[in-house]
C-alpha positions in Angstrom: -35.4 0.8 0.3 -32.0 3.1 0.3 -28.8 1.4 -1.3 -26.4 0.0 0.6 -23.7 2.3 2.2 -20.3 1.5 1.2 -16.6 1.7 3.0 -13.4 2.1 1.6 -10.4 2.1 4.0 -7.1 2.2 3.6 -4.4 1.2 6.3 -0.6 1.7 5.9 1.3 -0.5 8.6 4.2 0.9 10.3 7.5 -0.5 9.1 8.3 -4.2 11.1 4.3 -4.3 11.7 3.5 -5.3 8.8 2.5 -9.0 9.7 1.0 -8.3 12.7 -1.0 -5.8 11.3 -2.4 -8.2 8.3 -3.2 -10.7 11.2 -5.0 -8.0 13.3 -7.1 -7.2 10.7 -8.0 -10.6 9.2 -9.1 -11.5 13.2 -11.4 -8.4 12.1 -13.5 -10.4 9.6 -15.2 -12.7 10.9 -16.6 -10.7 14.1 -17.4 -7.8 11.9 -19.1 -10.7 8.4 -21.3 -11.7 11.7 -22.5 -8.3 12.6 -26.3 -7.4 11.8 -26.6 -5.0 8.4 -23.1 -6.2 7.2 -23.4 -7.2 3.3 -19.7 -7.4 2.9 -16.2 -7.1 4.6 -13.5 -7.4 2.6 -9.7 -7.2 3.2 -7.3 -6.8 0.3 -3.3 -5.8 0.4 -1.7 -3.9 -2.0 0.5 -6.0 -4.7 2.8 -3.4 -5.6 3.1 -1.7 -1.7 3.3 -4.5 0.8 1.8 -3.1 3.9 -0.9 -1.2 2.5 -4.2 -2.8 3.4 -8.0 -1.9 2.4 -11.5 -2.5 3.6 -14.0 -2.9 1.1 -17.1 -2.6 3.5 -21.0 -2.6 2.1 -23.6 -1.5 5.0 -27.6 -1.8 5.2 -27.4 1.8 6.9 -25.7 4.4 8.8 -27.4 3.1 11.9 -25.3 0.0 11.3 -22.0 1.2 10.6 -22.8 3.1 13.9 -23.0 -0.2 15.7 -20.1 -2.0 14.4 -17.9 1.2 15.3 -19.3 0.2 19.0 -18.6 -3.2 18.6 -15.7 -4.5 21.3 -13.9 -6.3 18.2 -13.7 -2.8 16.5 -13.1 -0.8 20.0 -9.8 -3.7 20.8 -8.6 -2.7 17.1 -8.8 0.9 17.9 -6.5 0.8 20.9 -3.4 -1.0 18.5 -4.1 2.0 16.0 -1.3 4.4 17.3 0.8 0.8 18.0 1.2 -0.6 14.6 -0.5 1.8 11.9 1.9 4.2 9.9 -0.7 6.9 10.6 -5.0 7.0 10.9 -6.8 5.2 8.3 -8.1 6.8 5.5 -11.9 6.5 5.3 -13.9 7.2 2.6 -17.6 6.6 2.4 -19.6 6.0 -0.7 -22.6 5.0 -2.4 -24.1 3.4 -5.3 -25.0 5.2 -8.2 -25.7 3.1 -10.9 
């Protein structure tokens, strides 16, 4: 069995979006927790930049990070991007090596 596919993401909120941006995406973790293949979905903020947010995402496979990009909780969040982000999110993809 492969290891699990990690995540990382990191959103910067416009300025004045800040809140509204942290509520958006804590409305993302339940959906998202309850989606087949996810191991984890963690939110953080930055301490020293308030308004700097991070996804720390672990996935069974490709096949279902392919899904949850599908998902209508993922699609609604998508269409507030160019509304309250500072810019796209920064998405990296990793995985386990020791």
């Amino acid at each position: 069995m492969s290891e699990p596919l990690t995540i990382i993401v990191t959103i910067r909120a416009k300025a004045g979006q800040e809140s509204r941006v942290r509520d958006v995406l804590r409305g993302m973790l339940g959906p998202t927790r309850a989606e087949t293949g996810c191991i984890n979905y963690d939110l953080h903020e930055s301490q020293d930049n308030p308004g700097v947010f991070a996804i720390y995402e672990n996935w069974a496979s490709a096949a279902h990070i392919d899904t949850h990009l599908k998902s209508a909780h993922f699609q609604a969040l998508a269409k507030l991007i160019p509304e309250i982000f500072a810019g796209p999110p920064e998405i990296t993809k990793w995985q386990k090596i020791g």
